[in-house]
N, C-alpha and C positions, 0 to 999 in steps of 0.2 A: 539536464535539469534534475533526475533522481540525484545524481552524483554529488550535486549541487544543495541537497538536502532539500528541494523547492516541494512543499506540500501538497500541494494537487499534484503533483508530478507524480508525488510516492504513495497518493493513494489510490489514484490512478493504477498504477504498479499491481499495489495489494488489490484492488478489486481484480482485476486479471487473471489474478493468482487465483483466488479466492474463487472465482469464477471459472474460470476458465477462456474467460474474452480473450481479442486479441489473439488467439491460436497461443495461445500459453497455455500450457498441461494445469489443472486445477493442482496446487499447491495450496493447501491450508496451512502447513509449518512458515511454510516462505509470505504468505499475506500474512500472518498472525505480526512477522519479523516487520514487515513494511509500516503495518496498520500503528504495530508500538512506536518505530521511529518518529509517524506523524504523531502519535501522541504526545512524545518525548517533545517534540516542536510547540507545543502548546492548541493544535489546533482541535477542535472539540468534535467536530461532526466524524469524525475519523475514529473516534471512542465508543459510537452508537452500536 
């Protein structure tokens, strides 16, 4: 689904990152990277 460019999927991703959920090492460069792709999709809550 990320692959896929499906929106929830990718922010899903960047919160992760961003977080550190999911047993993913907190990455701020790499959520900042997710966060902008869903931007780039048009989806608005993703930009908050």
């Amino acid at each position: 689904m990320v692959e896929n460019g499906y929106p929830d999927a990718l922010t899903i991703l960047a919160d992760a990152y961003e977080n550190g959920y999911y047993g993913f090492e907190r990455n701020t460069e790499k959520a900042f990277e997710y966060y902008l792709k869903v931007a780039n999709l048009g989806e608005l809550h993703s930009q908050l």
